[in-house]
C-alpha positions as CSV (number, residue, x, y, z in Angstrom):
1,X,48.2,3.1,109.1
2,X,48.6,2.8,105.4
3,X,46.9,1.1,102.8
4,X,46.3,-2.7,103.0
5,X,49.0,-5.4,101.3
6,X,48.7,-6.0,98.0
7,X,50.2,-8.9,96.3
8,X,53.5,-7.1,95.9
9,X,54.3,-8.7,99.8
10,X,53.1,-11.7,99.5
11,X,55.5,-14.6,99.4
12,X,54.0,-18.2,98.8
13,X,56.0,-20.6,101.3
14,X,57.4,-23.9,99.8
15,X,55.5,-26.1,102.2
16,X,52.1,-24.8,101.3
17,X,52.3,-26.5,97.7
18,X,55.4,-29.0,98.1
19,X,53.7,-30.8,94.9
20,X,55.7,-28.4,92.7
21,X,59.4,-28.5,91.9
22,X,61.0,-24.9,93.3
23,X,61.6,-24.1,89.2
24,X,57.5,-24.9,88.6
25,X,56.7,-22.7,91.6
26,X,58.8,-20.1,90.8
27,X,57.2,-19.7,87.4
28,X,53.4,-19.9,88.9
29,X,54.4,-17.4,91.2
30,X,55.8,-15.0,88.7
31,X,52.8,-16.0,86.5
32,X,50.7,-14.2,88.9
33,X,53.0,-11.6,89.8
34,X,54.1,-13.0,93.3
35,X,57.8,-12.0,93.5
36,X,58.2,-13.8,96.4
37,X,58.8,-17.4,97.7
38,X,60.0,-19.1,100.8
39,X,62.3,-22.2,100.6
40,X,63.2,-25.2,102.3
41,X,66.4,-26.6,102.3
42,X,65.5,-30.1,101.7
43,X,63.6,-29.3,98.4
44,X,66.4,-26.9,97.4
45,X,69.0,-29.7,97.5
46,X,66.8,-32.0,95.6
47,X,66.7,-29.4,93.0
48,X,70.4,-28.5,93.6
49,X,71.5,-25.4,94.9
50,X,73.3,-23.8,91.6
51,X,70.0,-25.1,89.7
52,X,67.4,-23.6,92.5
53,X,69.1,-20.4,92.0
54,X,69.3,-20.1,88.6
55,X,65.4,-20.8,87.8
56,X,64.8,-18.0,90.6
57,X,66.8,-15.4,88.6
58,X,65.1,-16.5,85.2
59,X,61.5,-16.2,86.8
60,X,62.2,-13.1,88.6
61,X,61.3,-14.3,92.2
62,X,63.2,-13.2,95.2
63,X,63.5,-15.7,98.5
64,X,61.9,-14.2,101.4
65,X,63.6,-17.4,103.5
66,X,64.9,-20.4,103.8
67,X,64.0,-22.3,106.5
68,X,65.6,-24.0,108.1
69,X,68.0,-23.6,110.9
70,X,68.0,-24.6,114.4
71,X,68.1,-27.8,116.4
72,X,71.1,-27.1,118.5
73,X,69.8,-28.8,121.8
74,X,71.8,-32.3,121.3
75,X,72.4,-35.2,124.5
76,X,76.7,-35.1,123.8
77,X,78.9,-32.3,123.0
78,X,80.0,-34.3,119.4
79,X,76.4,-34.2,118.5
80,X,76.1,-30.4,119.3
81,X,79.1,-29.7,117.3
82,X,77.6,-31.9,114.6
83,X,74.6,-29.5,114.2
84,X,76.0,-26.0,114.7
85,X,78.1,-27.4,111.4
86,X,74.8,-28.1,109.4
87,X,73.2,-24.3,110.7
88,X,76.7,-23.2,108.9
89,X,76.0,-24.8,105.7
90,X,72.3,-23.5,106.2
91,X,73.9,-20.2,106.6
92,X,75.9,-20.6,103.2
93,X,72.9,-22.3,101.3
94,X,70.6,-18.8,102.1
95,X,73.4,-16.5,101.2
96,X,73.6,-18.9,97.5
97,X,70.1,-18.3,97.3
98,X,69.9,-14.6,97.8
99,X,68.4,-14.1,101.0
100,X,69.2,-12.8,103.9
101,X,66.7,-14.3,106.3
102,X,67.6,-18.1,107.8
103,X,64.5,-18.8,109.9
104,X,65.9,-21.0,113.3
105,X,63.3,-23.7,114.3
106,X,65.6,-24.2,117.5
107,X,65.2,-27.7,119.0
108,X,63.2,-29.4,121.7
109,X,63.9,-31.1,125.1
110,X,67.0,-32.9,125.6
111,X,67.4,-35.6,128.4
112,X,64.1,-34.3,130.3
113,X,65.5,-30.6,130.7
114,X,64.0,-28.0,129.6
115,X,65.6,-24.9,131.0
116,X,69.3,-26.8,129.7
117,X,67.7,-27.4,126.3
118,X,67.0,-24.0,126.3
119,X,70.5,-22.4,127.2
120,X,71.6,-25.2,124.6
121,X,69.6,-22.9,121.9
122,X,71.3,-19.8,123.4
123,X,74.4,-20.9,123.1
124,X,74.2,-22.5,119.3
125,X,72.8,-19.3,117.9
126,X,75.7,-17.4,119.7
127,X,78.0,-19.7,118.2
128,X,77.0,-19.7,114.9
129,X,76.5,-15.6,114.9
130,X,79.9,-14.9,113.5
131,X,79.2,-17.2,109.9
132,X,76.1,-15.4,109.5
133,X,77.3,-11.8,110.2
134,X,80.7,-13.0,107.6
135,X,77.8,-14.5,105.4
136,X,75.3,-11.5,105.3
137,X,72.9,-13.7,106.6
138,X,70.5,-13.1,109.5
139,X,69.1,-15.4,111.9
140,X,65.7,-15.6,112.5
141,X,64.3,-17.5,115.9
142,X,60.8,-18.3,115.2
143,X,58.6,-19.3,118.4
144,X,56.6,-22.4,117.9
145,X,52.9,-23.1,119.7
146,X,53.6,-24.8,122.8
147,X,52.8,-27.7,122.0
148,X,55.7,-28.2,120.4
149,X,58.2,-27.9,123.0
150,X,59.1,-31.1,123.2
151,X,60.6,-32.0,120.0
152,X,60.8,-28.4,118.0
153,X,61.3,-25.7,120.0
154,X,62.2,-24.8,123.8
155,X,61.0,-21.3,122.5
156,X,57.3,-21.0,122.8
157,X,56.4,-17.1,123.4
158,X,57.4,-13.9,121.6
159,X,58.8,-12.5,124.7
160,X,61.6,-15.6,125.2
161,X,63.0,-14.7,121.7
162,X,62.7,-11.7,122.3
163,X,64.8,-11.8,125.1
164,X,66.7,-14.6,123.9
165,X,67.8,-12.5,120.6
166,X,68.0,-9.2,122.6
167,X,71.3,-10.9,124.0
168,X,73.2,-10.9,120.9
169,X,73.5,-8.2,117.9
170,X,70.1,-6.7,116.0
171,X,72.4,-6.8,113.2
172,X,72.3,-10.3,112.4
173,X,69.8,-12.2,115.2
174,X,65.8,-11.3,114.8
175,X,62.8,-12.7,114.9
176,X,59.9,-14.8,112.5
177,X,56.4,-14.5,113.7
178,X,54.1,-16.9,112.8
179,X,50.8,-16.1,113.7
180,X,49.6,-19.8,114.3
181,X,52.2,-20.1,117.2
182,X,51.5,-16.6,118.7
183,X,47.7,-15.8,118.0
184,X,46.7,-16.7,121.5
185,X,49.1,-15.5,123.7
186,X,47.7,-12.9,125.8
187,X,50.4,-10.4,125.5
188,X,50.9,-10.6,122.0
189,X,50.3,-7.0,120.9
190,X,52.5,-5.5,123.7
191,X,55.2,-8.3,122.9
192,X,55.2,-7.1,118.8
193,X,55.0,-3.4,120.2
194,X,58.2,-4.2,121.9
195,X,60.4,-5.8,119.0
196,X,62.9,-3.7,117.7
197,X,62.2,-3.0,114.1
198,X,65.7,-4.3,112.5
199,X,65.0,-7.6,114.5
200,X,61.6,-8.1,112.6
201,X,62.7,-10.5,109.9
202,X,59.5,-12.5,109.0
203,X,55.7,-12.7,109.3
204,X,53.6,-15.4,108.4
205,X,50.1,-16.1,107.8
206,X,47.9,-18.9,107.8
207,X,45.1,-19.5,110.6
208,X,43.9,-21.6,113.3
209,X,40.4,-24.0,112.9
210,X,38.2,-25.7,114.8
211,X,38.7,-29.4,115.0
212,X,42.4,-29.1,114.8
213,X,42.8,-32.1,111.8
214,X,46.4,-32.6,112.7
215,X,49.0,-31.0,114.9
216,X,51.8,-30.7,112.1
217,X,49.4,-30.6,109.6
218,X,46.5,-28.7,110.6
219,X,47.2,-25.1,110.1
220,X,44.2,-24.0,107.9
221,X,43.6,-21.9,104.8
222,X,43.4,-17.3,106.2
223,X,39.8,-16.6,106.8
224,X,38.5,-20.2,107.8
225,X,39.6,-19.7,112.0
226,X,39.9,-18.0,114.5
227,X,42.8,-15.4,114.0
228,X,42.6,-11.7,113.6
229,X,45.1,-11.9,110.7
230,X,44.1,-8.3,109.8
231,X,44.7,-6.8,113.2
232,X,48.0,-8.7,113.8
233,X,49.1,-7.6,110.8
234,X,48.6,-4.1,111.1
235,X,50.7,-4.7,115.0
236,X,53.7,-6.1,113.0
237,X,53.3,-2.9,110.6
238,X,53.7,-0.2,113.0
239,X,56.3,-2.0,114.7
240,X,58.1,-0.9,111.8
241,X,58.2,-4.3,109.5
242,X,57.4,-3.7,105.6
243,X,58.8,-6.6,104.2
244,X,57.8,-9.7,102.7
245,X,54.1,-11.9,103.9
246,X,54.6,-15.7,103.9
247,X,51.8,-18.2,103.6
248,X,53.5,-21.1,105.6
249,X,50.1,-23.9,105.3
250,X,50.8,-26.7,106.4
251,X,47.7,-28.8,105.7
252,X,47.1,-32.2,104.1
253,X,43.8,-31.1,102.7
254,X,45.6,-28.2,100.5
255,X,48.4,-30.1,99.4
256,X,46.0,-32.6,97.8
257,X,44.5,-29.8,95.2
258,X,46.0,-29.4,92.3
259,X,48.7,-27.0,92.9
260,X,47.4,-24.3,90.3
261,X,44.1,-24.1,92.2
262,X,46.0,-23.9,95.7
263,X,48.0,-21.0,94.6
264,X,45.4,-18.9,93.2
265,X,42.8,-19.9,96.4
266,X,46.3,-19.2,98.4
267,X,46.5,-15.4,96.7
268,X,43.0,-14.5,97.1
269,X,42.2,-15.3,100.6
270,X,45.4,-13.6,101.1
271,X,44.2,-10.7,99.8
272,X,40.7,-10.8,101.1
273,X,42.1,-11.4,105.0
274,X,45.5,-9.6,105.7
């Protein structure tokens, strides 16, 4: 089974502390030896994208991610077109950036219709398959909690993208598991059993507590839930995945410490739980 995580996975996701700059969190990362972080592409173009990169290099801090991708489900065909056009430029903006994962929130429902929202998804990711292969970059579909299905993503188990990315080449479609959205679904383990290992491009951490304070915003600090973040863990380990562990927080409560106290309560729950 291996030894425990140390630091040397962990990767600090951008929406955790978006209080810091991507040149301020690069350097408190690599001021605590975190080599990794996970982007967003709206901070990234704040910053600029020949800028973001740059203060990576000088810190020393790889990107795990950039999220994000996705959205394809669209009422008209011009509108469709519209966003497989912005996943390409998401495509070039991760390669830029130096990595090689592009997580895919997918989309929600279109015009009540959930099974054709759905093949929308299908369809955009096949479409958009060829700039990422040309690009180096892989596309990750990350299954959201379901209740999110209506206006983020169609894709609400491990097993549908699973199934969904099984249709098109390991090579440059995986998957991104988040614990918060899969935690609780009853076939978890067997579903992260079956993943094939090249199409495990992302695992991240964060946990699930009692009152939920928000839906977007209520993911809570590792340790203070109700998730076995060791035990899922260890599942996405022997299903062959070794690379990098994002905290993705989103929560109102952590954003309003000061960001030097969030990253080193981030680090060392991190340590203490997964």
């Amino acid at each position: 089974m291996g030894a425990e995580p140390g630091a040397d996975r962990l990767s600090i996701n951008q929406a955790s502390i978006p209080a810091w700059s991507i040149p301020a969190l690069a350097e408190a990362c690599a001021a605590r030896d975190i080599g990794w972080i996970g982007l967003w592409r709206e901070p990234v173009a704040e910053t600029g994208l020949a800028a973001a990169s740059r203060s990576l290099r000088d810190a020393g801090v790889k990107v795990s991610s950039l999220c994000r991708g996705g959205f394809f489900p669209a009422p008209d065909a011009a509108a469709r077109a519209e966003r497989l056009d912005d996943n390409r430029r998401a495509i070039d903006e991760a390669a830029a950036l130096g990595t090689n994962t592009l997580v895919l929130v997918v989309g929600g429902v279109v015009n009540h219709d959930l099974e054709a929202s759905r093949a929308m998804v299908a369809d955009g990711i096949a479409a958009i398959v060829p700039h990422a292969r040309d690009a180096g970059v892989k596309l990750a579909i990350e299954p959201l909690h379901p209740m999110f299905a209506a206006d983020r993503s169609v894709v609400v188990t491990l097993k549908q993208a699973r199934e969904m990315a099984a249709a098109l080449p390991a090579e440059t479609v995986g998957i991104a598991v988040d614990v918060y959205h899969v935690w609780w679904d009853p076939d978890v383990g067997q579903e992260i059993a079956a993943l094939d290992p090249e199409r495990i491009l992302g695992f991240h951490v964060n946990d699930w507590i009692v009152p939920l304070p928000d839906m977007l915003l209520g993911r809570g600090m590792m340790g203070d839930g109700f998730i076995d973040l060791r035990g899922l863990r260890r599942q996405i380990d022997q299903a062959g995945y070794d690379g990098p562990i994002e905290v993705e927080i989103f929560n109102q409560a952590l954003r309003d410490l000061p960001p030097d106290e969030a990253l080193d309560r981030i680090k060392a729950r991190y340590l203490e739980t997964c």
